[in-house]
C-alpha positions in Angstrom: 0.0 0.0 0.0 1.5 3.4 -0.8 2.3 5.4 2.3 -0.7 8.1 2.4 0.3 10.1 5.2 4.0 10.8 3.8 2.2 11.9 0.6 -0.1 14.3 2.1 3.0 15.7 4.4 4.5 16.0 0.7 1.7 17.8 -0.7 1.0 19.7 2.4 4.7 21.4 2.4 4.0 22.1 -1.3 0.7 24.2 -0.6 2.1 26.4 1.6 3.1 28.4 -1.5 0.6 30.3 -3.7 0.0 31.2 -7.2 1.1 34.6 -8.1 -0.8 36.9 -10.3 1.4 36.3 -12.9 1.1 32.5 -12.5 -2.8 32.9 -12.5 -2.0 33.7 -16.3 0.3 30.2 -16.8 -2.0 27.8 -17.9 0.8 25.2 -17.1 1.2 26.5 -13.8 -2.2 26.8 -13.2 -3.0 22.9 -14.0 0.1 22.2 -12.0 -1.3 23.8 -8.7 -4.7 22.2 -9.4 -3.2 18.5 -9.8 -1.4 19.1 -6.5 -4.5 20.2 -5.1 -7.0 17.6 -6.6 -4.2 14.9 -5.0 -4.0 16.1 -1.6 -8.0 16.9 -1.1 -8.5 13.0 -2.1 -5.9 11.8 0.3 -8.5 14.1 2.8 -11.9 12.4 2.0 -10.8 9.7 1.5 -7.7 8.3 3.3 -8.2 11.0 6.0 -5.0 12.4 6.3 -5.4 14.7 8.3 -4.1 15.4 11.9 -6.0 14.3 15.1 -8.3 16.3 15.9 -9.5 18.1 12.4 -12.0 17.4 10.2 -11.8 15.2 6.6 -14.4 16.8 5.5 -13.5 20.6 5.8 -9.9 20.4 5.2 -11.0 18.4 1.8 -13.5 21.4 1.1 -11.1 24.0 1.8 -8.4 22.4 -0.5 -10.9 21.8 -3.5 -12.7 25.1 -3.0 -9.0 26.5 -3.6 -8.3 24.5 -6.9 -11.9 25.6 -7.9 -10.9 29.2 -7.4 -7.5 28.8 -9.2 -9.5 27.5 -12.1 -12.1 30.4 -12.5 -9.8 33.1 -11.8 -7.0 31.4 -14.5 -10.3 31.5 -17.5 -11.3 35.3 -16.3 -7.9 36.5 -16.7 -7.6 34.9 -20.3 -11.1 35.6 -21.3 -10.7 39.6 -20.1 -7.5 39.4 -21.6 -9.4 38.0 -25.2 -12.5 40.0 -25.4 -10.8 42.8 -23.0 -13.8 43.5 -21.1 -14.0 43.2 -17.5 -15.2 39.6 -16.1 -18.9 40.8 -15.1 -19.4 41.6 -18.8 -18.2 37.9 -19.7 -20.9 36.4 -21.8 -21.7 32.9 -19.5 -22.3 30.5 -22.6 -18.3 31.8 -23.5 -17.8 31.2 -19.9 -19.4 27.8 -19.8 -18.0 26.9 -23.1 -14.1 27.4 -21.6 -14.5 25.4 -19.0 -15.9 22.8 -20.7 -13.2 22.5 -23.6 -10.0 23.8 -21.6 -10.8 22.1 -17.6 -13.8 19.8 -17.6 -11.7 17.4 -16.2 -9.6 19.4 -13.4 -13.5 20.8 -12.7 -16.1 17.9 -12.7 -12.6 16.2 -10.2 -13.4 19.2 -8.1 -17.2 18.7 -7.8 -16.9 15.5 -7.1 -14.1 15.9 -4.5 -16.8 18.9 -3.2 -20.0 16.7 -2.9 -18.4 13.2 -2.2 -16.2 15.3 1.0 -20.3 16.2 2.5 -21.8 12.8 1.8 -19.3 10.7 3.6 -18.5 12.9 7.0 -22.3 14.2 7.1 -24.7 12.6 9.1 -27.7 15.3 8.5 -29.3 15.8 5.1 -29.3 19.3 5.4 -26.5 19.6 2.6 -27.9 17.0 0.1 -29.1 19.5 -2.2 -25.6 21.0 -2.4 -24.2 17.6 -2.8 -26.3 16.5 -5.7 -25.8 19.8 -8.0 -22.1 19.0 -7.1 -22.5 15.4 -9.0 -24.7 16.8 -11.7 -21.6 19.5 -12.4 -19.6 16.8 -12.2 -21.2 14.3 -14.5 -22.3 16.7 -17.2 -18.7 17.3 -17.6 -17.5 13.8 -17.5 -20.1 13.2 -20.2 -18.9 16.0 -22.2 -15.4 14.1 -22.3 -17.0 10.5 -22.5 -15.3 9.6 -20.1 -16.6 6.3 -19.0 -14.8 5.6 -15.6 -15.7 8.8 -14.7 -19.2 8.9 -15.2 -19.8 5.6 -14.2 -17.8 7.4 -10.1 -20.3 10.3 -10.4 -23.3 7.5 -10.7 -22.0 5.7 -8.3 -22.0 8.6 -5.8 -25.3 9.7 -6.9 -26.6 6.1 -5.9 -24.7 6.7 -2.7 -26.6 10.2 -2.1 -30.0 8.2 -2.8 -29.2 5.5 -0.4 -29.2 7.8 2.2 -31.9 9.5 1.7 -33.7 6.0 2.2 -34.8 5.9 -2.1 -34.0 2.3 -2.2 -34.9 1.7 -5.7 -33.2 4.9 -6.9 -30.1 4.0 -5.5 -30.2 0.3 -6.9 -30.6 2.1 -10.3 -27.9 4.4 -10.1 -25.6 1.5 -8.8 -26.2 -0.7 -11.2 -25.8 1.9 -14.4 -22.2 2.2 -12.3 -21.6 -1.0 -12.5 -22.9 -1.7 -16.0 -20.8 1.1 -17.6 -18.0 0.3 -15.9 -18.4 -3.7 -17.1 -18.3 -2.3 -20.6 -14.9 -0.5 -20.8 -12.2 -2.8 -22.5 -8.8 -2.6 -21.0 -5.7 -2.9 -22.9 -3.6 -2.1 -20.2 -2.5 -4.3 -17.3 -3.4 -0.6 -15.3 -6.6 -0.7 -17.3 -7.5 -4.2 -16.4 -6.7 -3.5 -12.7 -8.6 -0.1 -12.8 -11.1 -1.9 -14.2 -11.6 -4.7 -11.3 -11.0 -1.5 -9.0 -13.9 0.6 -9.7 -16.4 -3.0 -10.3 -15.0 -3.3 -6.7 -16.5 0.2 -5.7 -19.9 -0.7 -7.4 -20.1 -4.3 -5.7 -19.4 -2.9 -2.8 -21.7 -0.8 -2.8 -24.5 -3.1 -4.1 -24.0 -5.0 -0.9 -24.3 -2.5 1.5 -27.4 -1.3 0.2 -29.0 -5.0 -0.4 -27.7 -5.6 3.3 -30.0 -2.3 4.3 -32.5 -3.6 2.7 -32.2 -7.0 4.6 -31.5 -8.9 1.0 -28.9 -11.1 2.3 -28.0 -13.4 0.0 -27.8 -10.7 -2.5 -25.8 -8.9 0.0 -23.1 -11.4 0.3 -23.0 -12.3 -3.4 -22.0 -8.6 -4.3 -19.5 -8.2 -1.7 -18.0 -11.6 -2.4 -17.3 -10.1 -5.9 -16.0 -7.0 -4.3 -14.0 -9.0 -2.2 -12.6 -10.5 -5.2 -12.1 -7.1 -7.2 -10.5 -5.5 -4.8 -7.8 -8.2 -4.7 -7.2 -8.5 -8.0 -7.6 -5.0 -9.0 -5.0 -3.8 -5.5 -3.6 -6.5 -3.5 -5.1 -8.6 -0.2 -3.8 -6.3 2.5 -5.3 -2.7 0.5 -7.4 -0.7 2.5 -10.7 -1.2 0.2 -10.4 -5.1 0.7 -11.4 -4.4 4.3 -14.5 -2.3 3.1 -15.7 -5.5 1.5 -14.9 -7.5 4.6 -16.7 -5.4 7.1 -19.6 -5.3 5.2 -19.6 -9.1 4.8 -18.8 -9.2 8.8 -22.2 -7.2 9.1 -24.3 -9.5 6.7 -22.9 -13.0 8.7 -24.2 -11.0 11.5 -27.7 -11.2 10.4 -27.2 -14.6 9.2 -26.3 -15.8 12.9 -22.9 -17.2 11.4 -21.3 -15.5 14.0 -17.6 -17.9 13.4 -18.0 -16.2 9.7 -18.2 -12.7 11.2 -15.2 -13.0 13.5 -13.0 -14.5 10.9 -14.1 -11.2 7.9 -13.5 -8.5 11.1 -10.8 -10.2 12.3 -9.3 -10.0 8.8 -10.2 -6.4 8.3 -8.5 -5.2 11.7 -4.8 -6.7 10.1 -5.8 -4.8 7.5 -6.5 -1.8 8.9 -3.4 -1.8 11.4 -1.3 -2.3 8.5 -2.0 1.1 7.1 -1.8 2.8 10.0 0.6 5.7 10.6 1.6 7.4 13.7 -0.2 10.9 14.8 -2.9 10.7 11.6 -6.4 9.6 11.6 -6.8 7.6 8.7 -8.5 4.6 9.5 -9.1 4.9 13.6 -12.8 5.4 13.4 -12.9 2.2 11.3 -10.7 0.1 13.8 -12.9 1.4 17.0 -15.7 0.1 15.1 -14.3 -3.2 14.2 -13.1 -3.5 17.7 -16.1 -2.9 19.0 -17.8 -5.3 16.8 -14.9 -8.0 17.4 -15.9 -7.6 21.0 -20.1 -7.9 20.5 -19.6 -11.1 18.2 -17.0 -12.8 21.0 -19.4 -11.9 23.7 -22.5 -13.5 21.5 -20.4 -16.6 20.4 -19.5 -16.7 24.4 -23.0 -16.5 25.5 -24.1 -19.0 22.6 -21.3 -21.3 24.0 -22.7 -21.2 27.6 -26.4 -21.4 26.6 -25.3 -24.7 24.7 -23.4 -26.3 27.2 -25.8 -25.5 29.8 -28.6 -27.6 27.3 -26.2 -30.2 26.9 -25.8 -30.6 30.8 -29.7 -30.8 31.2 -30.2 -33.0 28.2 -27.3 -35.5 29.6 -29.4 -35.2 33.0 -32.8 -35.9 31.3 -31.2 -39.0 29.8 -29.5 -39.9 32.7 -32.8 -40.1 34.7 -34.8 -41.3 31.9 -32.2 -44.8 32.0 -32.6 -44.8 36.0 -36.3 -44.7 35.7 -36.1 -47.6 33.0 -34.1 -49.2 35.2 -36.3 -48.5 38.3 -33.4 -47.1 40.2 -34.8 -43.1 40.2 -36.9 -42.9 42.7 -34.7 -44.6 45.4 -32.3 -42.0 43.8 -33.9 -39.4 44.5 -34.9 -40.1 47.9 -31.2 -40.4 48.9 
């Protein structure tokens, strides 16, 4: 697994510098900036690097909403500089039609990075209106590239976003068109082909957590399996995404009662998680306090199972015991001694 936190201490060091006025006018160093940016608010949604203590979620907004603002204030200063005319007389279809030739990528990254930051750290709705004009930014541009991978993240988050808000069949929908697109793309590449089992990962994985909400357990344990699978193939065993497909299958033996099957996937998730691990970041703790905890519920259910049936063993042996006296018409002295 690559080391995370010594990449965002990297990219953290590098941001301390900002663009000058006469860089705002250097396309190159303009998309440089950006591709620093777009990097380092990922490793903040979603690795977490960040220190103890702070927030995923707003340091990811704060970095995107700075590679946004590079972006716009870069395409004012060469469309003032083409039409010379200040940017409030800027004609918004010329605007529009800039960003969508010149940074559709670098822009639909940032709305994702911008919605996806507010669906996975927020608990409340309150923002889902915000994060779903964030996705359909993002998408229309991805679909103004054709961009397949792409598209087929933004539907996946969109799936995500209806998940939440309880629209069960929604989400299913958006997962599956996810998943679909992303079974269609033909990689050439051995990068491709693992990219390819990568994201089919994502949408499995996701598939299974929403059956498993919906208490469609086989279902459930089918897609993660494949997730499961995808994620090994597509990373490695020990990657941080296999243990998303564990956990999930931890919580789905759960509701099956197969409570041996659900220690051995958490148990296997917490190596996992300890493994990427790095001193003084957050990262995965929240994940390893719930596994933990959940190690700790199954062992204590597995122990109480283990108790209850030993204790029915004891009285069955007793019941047979005295049902071979009585035959034997030995109980009743028995019992008067």
């Amino acid at each position: 697994m690559g080391d995370y936190a010594a990449a965002g201490e990297v990219l953290e060091v590098a941001m301390t510098s900002k663009l000058s006025d006469e860089d705002l006018a250097d396309e190159e160093a303009v998309r440089a900036k950006v591709a620093d940016l777009l990097k380092l608010g990922e490793l903040k949604w979603r690795y977490r690097v960040v220190e103890e203590g702070q927030s995923p979620r707003d340091e990811a907004v704060h970095v995107l909403e700075e590679a946004q603002h590079y972006i716009n204030e870069h395409i004012f200063r060469i469309l003032e500089a083409e039409h010379q005319s200040p940017r409030h007389e800027i004609d918004e279809a010329k605007l529009a039609k800039h960003k969508e030739e010149m940074w559709a990528d670098e822009l639909s990254e940032c709305c994702q990075g911008l919605a996806l930051a507010r669906l996975i750290f927020n608990g409340h709705r309150e923002e889902d209106d915000t994060i779903h004009d964030y996705l359909q930014q993002a998408l229309r541009l991805r679909e103004s590239m054709r961009h397949k991978p792409k598209m087929a993240d933004t539907h996946n988050s969109l799936g995500a976003l209806a998940q939440r808000q309880k629209s069960y069949t929604k989400a299913e929908a958006a997962y599956r068109k996810s998943l679909d697109t992303r079974l269609s793309i033909s990689p050439v590449t051995d990068k491709e082909r693992a990219e390819k089992e990568q994201a089919c990962a994502q949408s499995y994985t996701s598939l299974g957590n929403l059956y498993l909400e919906m208490d469609k357990l086989e279902q459930a344990l089918e897609s993660l399996k494949q997730a499961k699978d995808c994620y090994v193939k597509g990373f490695h065993e020990t990657h941080p995404k296999v243990a998303w497909a564990l956990e999930a299958e931890a919580k789905v033996y759960m509701k099956r009662k197969d409570l041996r099957a659900a220690q051995r996937c958490i148990d296997e998730a917490i190596d996992i998680r300890r493994s990427a691990q790095a001193d003084g970041k957050e990262l995965f703790n929240k994940e390893l306090e719930k596994n933990h905890a959940a190690r700790s519920e199954i062992t204590a259910r597995r122990s109480e199972l283990s108790t209850k049936f030993q204790q029915t063993r004891k009285k069955a042996g007793m019941v047979t015991k005295m049902a071979t006296l009585k035959a034997a018409g030995l109980a009743q002295p028995l019992l008067e001694k």
